[in-house]
C-alpha positions as CSV (number, residue, x, y, z in Angstrom):
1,X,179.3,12.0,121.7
2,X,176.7,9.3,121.3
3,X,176.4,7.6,117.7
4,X,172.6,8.3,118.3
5,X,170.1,8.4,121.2
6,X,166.4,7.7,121.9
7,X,164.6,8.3,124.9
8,X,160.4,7.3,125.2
9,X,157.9,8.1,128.1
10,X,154.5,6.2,129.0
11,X,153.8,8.5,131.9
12,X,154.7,9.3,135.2
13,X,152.9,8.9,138.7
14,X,152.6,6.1,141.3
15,X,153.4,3.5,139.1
16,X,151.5,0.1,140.6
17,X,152.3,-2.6,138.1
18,X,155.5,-1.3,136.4
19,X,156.0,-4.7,134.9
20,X,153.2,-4.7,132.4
21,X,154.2,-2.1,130.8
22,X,157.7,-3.3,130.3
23,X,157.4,-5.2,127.0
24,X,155.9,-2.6,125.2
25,X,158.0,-0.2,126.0
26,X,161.3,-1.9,125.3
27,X,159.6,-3.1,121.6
28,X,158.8,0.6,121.1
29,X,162.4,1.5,121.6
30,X,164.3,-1.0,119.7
31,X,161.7,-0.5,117.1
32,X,162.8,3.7,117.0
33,X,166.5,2.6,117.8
34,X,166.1,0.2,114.8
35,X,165.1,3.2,112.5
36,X,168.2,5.6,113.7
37,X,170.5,3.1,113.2
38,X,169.5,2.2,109.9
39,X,170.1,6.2,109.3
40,X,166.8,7.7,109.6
41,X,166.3,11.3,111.0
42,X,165.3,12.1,114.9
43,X,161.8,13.4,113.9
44,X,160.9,10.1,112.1
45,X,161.6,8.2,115.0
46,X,159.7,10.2,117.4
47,X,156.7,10.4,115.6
48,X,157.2,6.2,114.8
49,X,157.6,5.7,118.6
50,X,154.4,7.8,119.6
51,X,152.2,6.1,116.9
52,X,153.1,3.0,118.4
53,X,152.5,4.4,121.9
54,X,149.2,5.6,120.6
55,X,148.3,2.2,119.0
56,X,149.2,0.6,122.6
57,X,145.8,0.7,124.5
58,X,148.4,0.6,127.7
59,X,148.7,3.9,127.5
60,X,146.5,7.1,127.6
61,X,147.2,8.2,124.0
62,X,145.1,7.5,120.5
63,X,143.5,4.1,121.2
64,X,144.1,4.0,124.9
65,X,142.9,7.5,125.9
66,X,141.2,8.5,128.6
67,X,137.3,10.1,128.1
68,X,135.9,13.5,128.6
69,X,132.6,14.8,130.7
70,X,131.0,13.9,127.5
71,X,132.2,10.4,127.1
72,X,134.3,11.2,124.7
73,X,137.7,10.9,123.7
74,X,139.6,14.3,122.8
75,X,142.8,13.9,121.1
76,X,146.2,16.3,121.5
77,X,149.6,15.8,120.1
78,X,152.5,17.7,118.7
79,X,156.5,17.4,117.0
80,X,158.7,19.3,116.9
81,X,162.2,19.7,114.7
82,X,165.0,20.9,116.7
83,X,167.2,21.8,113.4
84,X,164.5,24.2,112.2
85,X,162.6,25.0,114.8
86,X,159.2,23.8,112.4
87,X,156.4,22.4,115.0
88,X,153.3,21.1,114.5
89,X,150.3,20.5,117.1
90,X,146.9,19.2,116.7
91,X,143.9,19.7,119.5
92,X,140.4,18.3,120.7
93,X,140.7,15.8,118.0
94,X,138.0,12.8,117.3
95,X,138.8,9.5,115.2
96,X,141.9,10.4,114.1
97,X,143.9,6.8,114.7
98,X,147.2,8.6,114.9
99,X,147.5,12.0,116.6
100,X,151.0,12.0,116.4
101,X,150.8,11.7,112.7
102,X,148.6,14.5,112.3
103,X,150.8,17.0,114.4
104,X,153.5,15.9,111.2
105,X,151.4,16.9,109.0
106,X,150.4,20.1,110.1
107,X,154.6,20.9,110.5
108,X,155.0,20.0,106.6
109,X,151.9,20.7,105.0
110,X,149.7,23.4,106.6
111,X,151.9,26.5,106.6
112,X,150.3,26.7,110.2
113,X,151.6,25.1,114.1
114,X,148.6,24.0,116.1
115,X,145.1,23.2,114.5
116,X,142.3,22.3,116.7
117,X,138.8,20.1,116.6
118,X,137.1,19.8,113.3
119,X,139.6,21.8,111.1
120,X,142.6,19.5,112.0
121,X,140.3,16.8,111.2
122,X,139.2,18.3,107.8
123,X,143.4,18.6,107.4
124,X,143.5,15.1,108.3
125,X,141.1,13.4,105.7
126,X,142.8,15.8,103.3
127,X,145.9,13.8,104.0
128,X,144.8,11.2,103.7
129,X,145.2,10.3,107.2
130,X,143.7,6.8,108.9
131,X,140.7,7.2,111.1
132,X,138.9,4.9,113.3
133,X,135.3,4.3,114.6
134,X,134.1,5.3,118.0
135,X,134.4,1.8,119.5
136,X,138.0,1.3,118.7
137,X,138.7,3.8,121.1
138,X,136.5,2.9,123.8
139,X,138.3,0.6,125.9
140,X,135.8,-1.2,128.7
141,X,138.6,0.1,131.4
142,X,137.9,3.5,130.2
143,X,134.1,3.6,130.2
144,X,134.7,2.0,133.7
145,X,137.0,5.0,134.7
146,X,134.7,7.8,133.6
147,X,131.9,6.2,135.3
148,X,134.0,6.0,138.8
149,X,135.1,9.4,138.0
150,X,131.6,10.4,137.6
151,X,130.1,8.7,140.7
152,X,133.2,10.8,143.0
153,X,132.5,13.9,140.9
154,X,136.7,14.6,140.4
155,X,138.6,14.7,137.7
156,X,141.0,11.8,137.7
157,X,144.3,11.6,136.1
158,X,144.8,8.8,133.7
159,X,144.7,5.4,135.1
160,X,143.9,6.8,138.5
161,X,139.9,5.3,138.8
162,X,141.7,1.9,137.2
163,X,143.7,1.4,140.7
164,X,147.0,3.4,138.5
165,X,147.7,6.7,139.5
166,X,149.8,7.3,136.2
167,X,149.5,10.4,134.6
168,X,149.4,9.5,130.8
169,X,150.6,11.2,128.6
170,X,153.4,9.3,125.8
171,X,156.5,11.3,124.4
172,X,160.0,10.6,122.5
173,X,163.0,12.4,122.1
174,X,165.6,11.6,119.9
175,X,169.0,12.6,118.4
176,X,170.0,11.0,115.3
177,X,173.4,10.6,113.5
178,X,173.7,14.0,111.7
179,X,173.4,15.6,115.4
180,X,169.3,16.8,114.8
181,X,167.4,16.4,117.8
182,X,163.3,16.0,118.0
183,X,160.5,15.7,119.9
184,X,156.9,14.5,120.1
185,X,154.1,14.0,122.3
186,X,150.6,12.4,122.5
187,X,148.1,12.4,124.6
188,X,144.0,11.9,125.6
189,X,144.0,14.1,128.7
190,X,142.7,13.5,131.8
191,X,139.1,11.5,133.1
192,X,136.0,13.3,133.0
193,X,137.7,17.1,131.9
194,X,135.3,19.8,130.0
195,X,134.5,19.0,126.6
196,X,137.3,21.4,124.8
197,X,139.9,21.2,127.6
198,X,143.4,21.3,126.3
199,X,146.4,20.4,128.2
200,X,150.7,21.4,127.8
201,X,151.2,18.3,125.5
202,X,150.5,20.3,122.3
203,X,151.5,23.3,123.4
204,X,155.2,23.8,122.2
205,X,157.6,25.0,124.8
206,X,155.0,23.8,127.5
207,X,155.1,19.9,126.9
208,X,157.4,19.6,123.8
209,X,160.7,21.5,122.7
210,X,163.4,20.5,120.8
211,X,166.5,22.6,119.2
212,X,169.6,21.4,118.5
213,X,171.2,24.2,119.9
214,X,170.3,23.0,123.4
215,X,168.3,19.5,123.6
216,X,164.7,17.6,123.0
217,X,162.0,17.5,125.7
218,X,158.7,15.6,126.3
219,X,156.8,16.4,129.4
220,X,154.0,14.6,131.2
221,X,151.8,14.9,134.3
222,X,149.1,17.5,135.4
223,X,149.1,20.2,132.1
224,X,148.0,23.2,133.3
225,X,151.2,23.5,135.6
226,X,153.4,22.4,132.9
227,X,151.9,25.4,131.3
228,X,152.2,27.9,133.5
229,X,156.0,27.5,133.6
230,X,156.7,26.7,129.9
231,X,158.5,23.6,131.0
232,X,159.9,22.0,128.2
233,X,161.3,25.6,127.3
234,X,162.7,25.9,131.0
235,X,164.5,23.1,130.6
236,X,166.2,23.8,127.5
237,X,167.4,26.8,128.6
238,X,169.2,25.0,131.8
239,X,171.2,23.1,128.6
240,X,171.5,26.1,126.5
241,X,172.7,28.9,128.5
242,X,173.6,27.0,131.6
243,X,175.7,24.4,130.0
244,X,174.1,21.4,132.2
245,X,173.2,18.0,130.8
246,X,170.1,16.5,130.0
247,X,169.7,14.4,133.8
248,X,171.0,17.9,135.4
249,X,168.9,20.2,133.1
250,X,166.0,17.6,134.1
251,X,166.4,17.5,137.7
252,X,166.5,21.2,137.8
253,X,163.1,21.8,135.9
254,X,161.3,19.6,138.1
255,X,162.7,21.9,141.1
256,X,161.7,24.5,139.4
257,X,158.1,23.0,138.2
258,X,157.4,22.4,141.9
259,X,159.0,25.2,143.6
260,X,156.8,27.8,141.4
261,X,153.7,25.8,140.9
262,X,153.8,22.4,143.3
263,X,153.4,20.5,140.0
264,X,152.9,16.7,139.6
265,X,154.2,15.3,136.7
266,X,158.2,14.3,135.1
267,X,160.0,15.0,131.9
268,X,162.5,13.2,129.5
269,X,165.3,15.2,127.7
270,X,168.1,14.4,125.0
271,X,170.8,17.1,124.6
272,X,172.7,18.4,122.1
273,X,175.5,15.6,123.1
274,X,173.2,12.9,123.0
275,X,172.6,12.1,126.4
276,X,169.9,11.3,127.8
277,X,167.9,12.0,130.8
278,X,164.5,12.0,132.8
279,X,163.0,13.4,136.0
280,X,160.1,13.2,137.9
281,X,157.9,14.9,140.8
282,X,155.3,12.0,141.1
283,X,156.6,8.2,142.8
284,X,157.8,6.7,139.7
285,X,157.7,7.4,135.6
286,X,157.9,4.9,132.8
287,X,160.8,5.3,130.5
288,X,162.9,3.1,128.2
289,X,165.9,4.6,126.5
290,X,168.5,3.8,123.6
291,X,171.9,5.1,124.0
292,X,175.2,3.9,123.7
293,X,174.0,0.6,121.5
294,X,171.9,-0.5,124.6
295,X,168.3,-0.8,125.3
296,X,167.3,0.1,128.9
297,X,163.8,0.2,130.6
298,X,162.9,1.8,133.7
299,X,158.9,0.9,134.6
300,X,159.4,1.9,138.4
């Protein structure tokens, strides 16, 4: 059994220029790795590594996401605690500088899982939460993408109108020393979707799971077919009641996620034992994992 294990995701898809993403990544992980070995718990690190991920314009999460029909950006996120089962989820947030954070919040503080637009942001100021201005959010590759996105009237996934076709969602998944696993996920959707669209990432068992009874899941890639299958749930299940590890028990739900739905998209899992793993339907999936008292980064 592992002393403790961290596993983080930047997305998955056809993965162009895997090397500048590499550095961030591995930082991000030592960073969480740092915090579990000095003895905090799996859910502090996950929602540390997804703030960073968030505050990394890289990636299509807080400050680097993508923008709606509107122009806007639309904020999800959730956590999850796999030694109570407590969640939290926010949706079709604006300004709020860490999603991530807020999806915390609601798990402690609001007697309530998922809160959505204006109210989580009311619940947000209420704690005191940081917010940013418009422009801190508007990156000139995004305003670029929604306007190539516009001009082809589609719907493009992530970095896709950038010359990426990464599907962007962040996650972590973690198990800590006392043997509690966690998970958390962040993302700012997809180019040019409906005002009000909302994808798996803060739906729990669709995007995120976590229970220490079986193992901790982030999900990423087109969210209306991780939804239909409950992935994140699926795959805990494979752990749970048919005794496979996290790489088998990730393999298997992308099988699954494609022979029920053709879905595009890849998942990271920690079990119970702290192993880690990560599968993927799309060309490649960035991931950097902690386990074992080594760093490792795959941006393929």
């Amino acid at each position: 059994m592992m002393d403790f294990s961290l596993m983080i995701h930047g997305g998955a898809g056809a993965i162009r220029d895997p090397q500048r993403y590499e550095a961030s990544l591995r930082a991000i992980v030592e960073s969480g790795a740092n915090l579990l070995a000095a003895g905090s718990s799996a859910l502090d690190a996950v929602v540390h590594c997804v703030a960073l991920l968030e505050d990394d314009p890289l990636f299509n999460a807080g400050r680097g996401s993508v923008l709606n029909a509107d122009g806007e950006v639309l904020c999800d996120a959730s956590v999850m605690d796999g030694r109570t089962l407590k969640a939290g989820a926010v949706a079709a947030i604006r300004g709020v500088k860490n999603p991530a954070r807020l999806a915390y919040e609601v798990m402690e503080h609001s007697g309530h899982v998922l809160l959505v637009g204006e109210g989580a942001e009311r619940f947000a100021r209420a704690r005191r939460l940081a917010f940013e201005g418009e422009d801190y959010f508007k990156t000139q590759e995004r305003v670029a993408q929604l306007a190539k996105a516009k001009r082809k009237r589609e719907i493009a996934l992530d970095h896709s109108g950038a010359g990426d076709g990464k599907y962007g969602t962040v996650g972590a998944v973690a198990r800590d020393r006392n043997g509690d696993l966690a998970a958390a996920t962040s993302t700012g959707g997809v180019v040019n979707q409906l005002s009000g669209r909302v994808g798996d990432s803060p739906i729990i068992g669709a995007g995120t799971f976590a229970d220490n009874a079986s193992c901790a899941v982030s999900c990423t890639g087109v969210g209306e077919d991780f939804i239909r299958v409950s992935l994140a749930r699926t795959a805990s299940f494979f752990v749970e009641f048919r005794a496979m590890q996290a790489e088998e028990a990730a393999r298997e739900a992308i099988r699954y996620l494609v022979a029920k739905v053709n879905g595009q998209g890849g998942l990271i899992v920690v079990d119970r034992q702290g192993r880690c793993g990560q599968a993927h339907s799309t060309p490649g999936m960035l991931t950097a994992q902690f386990a074992g008292g080594v760093a490792r980064v795959d941006a393929t």
